[in-house]
VEXMI-427139 format. One record per residue (C-alpha): x, z, y; residue in three letters. Coordinates in nm, 2 decimals. Layout:
BEGIN
        x        z        y     r
        X        Z        Y   ALA
...
***
This chain:
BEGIN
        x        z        y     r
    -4.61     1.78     4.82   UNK
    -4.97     1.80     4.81   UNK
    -4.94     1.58     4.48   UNK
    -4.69     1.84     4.32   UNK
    -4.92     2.16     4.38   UNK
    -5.22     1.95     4.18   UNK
    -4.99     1.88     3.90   UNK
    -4.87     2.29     3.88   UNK
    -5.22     2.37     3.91   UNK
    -5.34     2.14     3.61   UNK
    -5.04     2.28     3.41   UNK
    -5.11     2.63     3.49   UNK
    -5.51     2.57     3.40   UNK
    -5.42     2.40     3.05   UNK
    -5.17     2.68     2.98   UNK
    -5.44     3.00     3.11   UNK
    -5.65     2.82     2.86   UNK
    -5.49     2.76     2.58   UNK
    -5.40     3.10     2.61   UNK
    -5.81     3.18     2.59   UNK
    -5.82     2.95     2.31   UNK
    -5.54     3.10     2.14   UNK
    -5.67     3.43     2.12   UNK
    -6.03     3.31     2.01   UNK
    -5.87     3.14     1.72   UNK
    -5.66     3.45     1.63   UNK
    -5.99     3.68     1.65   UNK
    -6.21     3.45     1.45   UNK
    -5.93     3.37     1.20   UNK
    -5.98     3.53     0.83   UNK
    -5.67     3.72     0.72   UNK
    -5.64     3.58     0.45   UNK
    -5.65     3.22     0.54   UNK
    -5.40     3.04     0.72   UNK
    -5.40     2.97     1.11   UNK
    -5.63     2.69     1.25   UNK
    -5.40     2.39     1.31   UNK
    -5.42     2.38     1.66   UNK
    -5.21     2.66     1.65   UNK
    -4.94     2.46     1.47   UNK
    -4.97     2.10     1.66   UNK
    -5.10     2.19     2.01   UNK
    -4.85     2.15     2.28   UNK
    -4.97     2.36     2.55   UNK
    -4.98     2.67     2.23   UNK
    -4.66     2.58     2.13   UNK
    -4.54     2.63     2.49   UNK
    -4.72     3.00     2.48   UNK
    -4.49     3.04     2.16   UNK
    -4.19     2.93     2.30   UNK
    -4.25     3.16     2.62   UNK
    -4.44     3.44     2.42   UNK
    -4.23     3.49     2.11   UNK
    -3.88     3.30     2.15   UNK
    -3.79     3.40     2.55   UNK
    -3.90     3.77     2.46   UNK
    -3.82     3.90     2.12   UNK
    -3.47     3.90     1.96   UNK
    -3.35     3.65     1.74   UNK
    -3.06     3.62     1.53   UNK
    -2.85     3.40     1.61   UNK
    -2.47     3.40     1.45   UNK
    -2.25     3.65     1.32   UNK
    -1.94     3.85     1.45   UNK
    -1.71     3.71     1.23   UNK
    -1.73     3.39     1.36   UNK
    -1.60     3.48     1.69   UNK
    -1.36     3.75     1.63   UNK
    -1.05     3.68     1.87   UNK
    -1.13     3.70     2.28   UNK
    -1.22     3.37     2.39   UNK
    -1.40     3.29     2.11   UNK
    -1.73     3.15     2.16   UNK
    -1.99     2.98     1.98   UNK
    -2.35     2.81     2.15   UNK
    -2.69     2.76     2.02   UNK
    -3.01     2.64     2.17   UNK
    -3.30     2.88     2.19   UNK
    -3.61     2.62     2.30   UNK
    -3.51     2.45     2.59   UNK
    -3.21     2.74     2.73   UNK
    -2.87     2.69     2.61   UNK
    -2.69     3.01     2.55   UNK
    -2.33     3.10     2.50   UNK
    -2.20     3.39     2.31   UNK
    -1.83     3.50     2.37   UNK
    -1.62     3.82     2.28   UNK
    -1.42     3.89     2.59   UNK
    -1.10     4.13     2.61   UNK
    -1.23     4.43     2.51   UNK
    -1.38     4.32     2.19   UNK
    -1.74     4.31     2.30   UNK
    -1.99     4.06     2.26   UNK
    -2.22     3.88     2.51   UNK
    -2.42     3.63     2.53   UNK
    -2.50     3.39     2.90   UNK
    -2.72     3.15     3.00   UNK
    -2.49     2.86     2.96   UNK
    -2.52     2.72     3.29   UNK
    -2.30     2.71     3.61   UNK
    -2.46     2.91     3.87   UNK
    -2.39     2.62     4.11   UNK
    -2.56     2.33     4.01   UNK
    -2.70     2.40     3.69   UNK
    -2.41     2.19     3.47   UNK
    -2.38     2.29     3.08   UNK
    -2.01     2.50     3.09   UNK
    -1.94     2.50     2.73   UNK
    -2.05     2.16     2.64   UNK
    -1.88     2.22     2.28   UNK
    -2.06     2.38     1.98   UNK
    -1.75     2.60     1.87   UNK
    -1.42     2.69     2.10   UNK
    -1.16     2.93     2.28   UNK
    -1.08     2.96     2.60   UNK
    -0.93     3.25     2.84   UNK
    -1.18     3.17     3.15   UNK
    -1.50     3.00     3.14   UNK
    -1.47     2.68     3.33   UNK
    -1.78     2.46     3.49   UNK
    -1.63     2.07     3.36   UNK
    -1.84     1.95     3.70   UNK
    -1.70     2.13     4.00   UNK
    -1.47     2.36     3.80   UNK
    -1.66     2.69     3.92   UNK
    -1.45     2.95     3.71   UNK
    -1.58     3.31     3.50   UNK
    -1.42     3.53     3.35   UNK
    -1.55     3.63     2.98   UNK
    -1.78     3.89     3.11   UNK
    -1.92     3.62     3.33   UNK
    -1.77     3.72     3.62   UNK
    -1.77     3.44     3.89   UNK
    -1.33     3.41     3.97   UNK
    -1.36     3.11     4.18   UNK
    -1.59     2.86     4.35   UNK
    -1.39     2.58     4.55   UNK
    -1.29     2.60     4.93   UNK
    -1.63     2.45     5.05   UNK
    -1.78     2.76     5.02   UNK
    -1.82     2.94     5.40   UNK
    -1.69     3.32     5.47   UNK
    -2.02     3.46     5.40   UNK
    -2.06     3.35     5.02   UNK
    -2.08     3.65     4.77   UNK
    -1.89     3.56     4.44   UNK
    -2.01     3.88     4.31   UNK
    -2.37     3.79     4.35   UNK
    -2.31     3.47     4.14   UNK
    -2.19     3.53     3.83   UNK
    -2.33     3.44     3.48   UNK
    -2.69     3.52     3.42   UNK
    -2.64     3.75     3.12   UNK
    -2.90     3.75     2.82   UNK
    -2.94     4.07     2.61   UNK
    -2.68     4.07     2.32   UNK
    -2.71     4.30     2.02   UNK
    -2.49     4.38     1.70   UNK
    -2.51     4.53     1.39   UNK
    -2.38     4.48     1.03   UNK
    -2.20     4.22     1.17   UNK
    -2.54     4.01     1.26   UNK
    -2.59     3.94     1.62   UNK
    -2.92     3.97     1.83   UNK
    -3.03     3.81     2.13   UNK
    -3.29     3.82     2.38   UNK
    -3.41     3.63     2.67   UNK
    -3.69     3.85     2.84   UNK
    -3.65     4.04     3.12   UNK
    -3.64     4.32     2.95   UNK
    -3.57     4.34     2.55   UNK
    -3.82     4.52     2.31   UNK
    -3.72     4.84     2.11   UNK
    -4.01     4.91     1.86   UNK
    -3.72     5.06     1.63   UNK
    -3.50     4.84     1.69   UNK
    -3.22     5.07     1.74   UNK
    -3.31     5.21     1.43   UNK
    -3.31     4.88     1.25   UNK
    -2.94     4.82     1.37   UNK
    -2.79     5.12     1.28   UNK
    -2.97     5.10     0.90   UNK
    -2.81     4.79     0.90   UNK
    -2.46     4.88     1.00   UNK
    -2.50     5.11     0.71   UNK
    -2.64     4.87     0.44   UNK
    -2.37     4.64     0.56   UNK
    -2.09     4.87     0.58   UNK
    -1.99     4.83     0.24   UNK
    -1.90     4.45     0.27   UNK
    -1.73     4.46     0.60   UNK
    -1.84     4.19     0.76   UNK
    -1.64     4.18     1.07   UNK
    -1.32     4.09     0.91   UNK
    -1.50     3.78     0.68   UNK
    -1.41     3.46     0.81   UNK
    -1.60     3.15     0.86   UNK
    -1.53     2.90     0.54   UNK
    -1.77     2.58     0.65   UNK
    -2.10     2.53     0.85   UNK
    -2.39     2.29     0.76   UNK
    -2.70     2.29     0.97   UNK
    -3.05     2.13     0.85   UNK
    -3.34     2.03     1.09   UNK
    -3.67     2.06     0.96   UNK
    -3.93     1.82     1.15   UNK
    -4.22     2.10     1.16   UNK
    -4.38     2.37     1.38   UNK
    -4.17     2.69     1.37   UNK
    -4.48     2.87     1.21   UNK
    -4.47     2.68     0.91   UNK
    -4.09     2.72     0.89   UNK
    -4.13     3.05     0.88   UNK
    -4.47     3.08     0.63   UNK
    -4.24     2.88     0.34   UNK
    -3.94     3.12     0.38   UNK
    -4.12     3.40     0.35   UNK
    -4.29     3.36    -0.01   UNK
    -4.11     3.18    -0.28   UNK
    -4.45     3.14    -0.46   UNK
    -4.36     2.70    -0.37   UNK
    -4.05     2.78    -0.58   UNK
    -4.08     2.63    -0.91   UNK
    -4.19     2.34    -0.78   UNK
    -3.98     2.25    -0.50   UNK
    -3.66     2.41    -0.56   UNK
    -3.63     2.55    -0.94   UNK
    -3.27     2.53    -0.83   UNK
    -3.33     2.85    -0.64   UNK
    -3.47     3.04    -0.96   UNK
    -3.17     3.00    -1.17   UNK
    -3.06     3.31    -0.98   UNK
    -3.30     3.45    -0.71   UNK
    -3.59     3.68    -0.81   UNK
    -3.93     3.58    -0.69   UNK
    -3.98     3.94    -0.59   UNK
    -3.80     4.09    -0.29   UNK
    -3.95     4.36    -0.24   UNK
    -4.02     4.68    -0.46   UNK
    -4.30     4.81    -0.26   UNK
    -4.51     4.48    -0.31   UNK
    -4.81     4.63    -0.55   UNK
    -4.80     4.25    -0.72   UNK
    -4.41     4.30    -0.85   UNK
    -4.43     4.35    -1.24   UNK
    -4.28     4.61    -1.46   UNK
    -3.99     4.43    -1.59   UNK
    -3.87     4.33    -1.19   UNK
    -3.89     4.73    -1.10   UNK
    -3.70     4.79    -1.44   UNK
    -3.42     4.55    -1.36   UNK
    -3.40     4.70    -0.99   UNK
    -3.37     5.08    -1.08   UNK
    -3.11     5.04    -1.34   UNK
    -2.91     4.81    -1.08   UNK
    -2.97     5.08    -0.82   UNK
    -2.89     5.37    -1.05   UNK
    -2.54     5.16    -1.04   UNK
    -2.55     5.12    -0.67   UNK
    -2.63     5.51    -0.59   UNK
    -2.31     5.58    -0.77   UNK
    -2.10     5.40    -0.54   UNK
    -2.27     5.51    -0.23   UNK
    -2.45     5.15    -0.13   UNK
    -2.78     5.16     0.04   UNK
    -3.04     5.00    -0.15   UNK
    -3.40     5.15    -0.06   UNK
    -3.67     4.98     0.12   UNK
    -3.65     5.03     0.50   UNK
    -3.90     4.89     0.77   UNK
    -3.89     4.92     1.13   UNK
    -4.12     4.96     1.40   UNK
    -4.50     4.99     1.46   UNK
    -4.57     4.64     1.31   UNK
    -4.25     4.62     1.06   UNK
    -4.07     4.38     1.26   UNK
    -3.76     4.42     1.09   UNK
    -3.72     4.47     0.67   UNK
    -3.43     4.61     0.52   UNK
    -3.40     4.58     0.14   UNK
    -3.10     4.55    -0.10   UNK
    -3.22     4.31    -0.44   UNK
    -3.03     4.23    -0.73   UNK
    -3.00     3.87    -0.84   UNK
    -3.15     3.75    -1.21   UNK
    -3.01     3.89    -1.51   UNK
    -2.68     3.71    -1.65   UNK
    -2.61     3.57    -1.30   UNK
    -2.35     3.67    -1.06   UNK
    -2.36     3.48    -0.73   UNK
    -2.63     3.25    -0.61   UNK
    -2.47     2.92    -0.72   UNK
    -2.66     2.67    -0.93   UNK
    -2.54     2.80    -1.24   UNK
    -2.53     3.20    -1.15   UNK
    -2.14     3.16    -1.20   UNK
    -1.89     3.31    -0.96   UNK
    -1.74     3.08    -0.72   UNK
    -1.46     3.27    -0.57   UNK
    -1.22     3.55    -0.72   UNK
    -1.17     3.76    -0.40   UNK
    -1.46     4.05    -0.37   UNK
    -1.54     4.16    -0.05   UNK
    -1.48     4.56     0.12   UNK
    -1.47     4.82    -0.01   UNK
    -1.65     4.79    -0.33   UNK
    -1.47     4.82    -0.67   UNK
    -1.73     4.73    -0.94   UNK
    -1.72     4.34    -0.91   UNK
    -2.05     4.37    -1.11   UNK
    -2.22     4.57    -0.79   UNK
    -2.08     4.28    -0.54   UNK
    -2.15     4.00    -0.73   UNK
    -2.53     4.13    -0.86   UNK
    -2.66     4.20    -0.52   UNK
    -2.82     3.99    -0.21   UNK
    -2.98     4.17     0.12   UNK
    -3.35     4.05     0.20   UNK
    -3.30     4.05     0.55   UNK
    -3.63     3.95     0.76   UNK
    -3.58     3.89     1.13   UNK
    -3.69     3.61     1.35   UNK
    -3.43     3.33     1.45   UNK
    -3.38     3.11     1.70   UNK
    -3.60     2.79     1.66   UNK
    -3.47     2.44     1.57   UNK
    -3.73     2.31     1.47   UNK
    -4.07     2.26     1.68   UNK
***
């Protein structure tokens, strides 16, 4: 026992000081300069990531449409937490802790599925799909609460057909409420909900999250490492960056002109004190329609309620929010 305390007390230490060193690094650190690399291969800092950024913030993680009958459900893994999202009768959406609350067993052990209750495959403890605990074997004695022993629920958001989790105690606002409802409306003219999932492919990137996350966010590696991408993406995404030349904010305003006369949200939106969230509507390179490798359409069906094909097929939303890490 005594053993077990020493080793919780060395983990604690290395974690209260790499928390120390953490913040030293981050105060000495030029901001224009990229972070020191302990803060990209140290394990203990990666832990204070893991319990700092991804078990408190909210993360995208799937969308509406791929769950839209009850008993749908889909998992994903956020760090070392398994977490299941299912739409129950009523139409909403949660998310759980994918775990039994008896002995800790995986219940959907499947990435994709449907079921009407939410069975435990180990001792076949059942929930409903609001997590509700149904039933929990005959060994249980007289005194045993199934309503105390239900799911642990996660925070679970929507909007524009996007859903949001979070895994903190409590979940941060700092405009997000704002951000959902702005992108319910930028959304709203595709309508998402009632798109169906075509085909899924998922990559795994053998880096620190950090560095996933510093090459999405600037396409300046473009050219080089994925020319592919330039046939029809813009390097600029944003019309408020003081870098973007004359000829990008020329090709935006005539494509928004076309936009504003159709009623589709385009503008710049941030949200909260430190712009968590971005909102912005771009169009795609001139000549090109979709974002395939040769800008041509792939598919002849448009989606909503939008009638010029040009408007659909010329536009892509720069949506910047944090996901859940598959990569460490």
């Amino acid at each position: 026992m005594n053993q077990q305390h020493d080793l919780l007390n060395v983990r604690h230490a290395s974690l209260d000081e790499a928390k120390t060193a953490m913040s030293t690094l981050l105060e000495k650190r030029s901001s224009n300069y990229s972070l020191d690399a302990q803060l990209y291969n140290d394990p203990h800092m990666f832990r204070i990531d893991m319990e700092e950024v991804f078990q408190k913030e909210w993360l995208f993680v799937g969308m509406t449409s791929e769950i839209p009958k009850k008993g749908d459900y889909f998992t994903v893994e956020i760090g070392q937490n398994p977490v299941l999202i299912v739409r129950d009768a009523e139409g909403k959406v949660n998310a759980f802790h994918n775990t039994c609350r008896h002995r800790g067993s995986v219940i959907c052990t499947e990435h994709r599925g449907k079921v009407a209750n939410l069975v435990c495959p180990y001792h076949q403890w059942t929930y409903d799909l609001k997590g509700n605990l149904l039933f929990a074997g005959t060994e249980m004695n007289k005194n045993f609460d199934m309503k105390q022993h239900g799911l642990k629920s996660a925070f679970c958001r929507t909007g524009g057909g996007f859903i949001f989790v979070c895994l903190g105690k409590t979940a941060p606002d700092d405009g997000f409420d704002d951000f959902l409802t702005t992108l319910d409306e930028y959304m709203e003219p595709y309508d998402v909900e009632n798109t169906k999932l075509a085909v899924e492919s998922t990559m795994y990137e053998r880096a620190n999250w950090k560095l996933v996350l510093e090459n999405n966010r600037e396409c300046y590696h473009c050219a080089g490492s994925h020319p592919e991408l330039l046939n029809t993406l813009l390097e600029w995404d944003d019309t408020e960056d003081p870098r973007a030349p004359q000829d990008f904010l020329d090709h935006y305003n005539a494509q928004a002109a076309q936009w504003d006369a159709e009623g589709i949200p385009h503008k710049h939106q941030s949200f909260g004190e430190i712009q968590r969230n971005r909102i912005v509507r771009m169009p795609l390179k001139k000549g090109t329609k979709v974002m395939t490798i040769d800008g041509a359409a792939a598919c002849t069906k448009t989606l909503g309620r939008i009638k010029n094909r040009e408007l659909e097929l010329h536009a892509h939303i720069a949506l910047t929010q944090l996901m859940e890490p598959h990569a460490i």
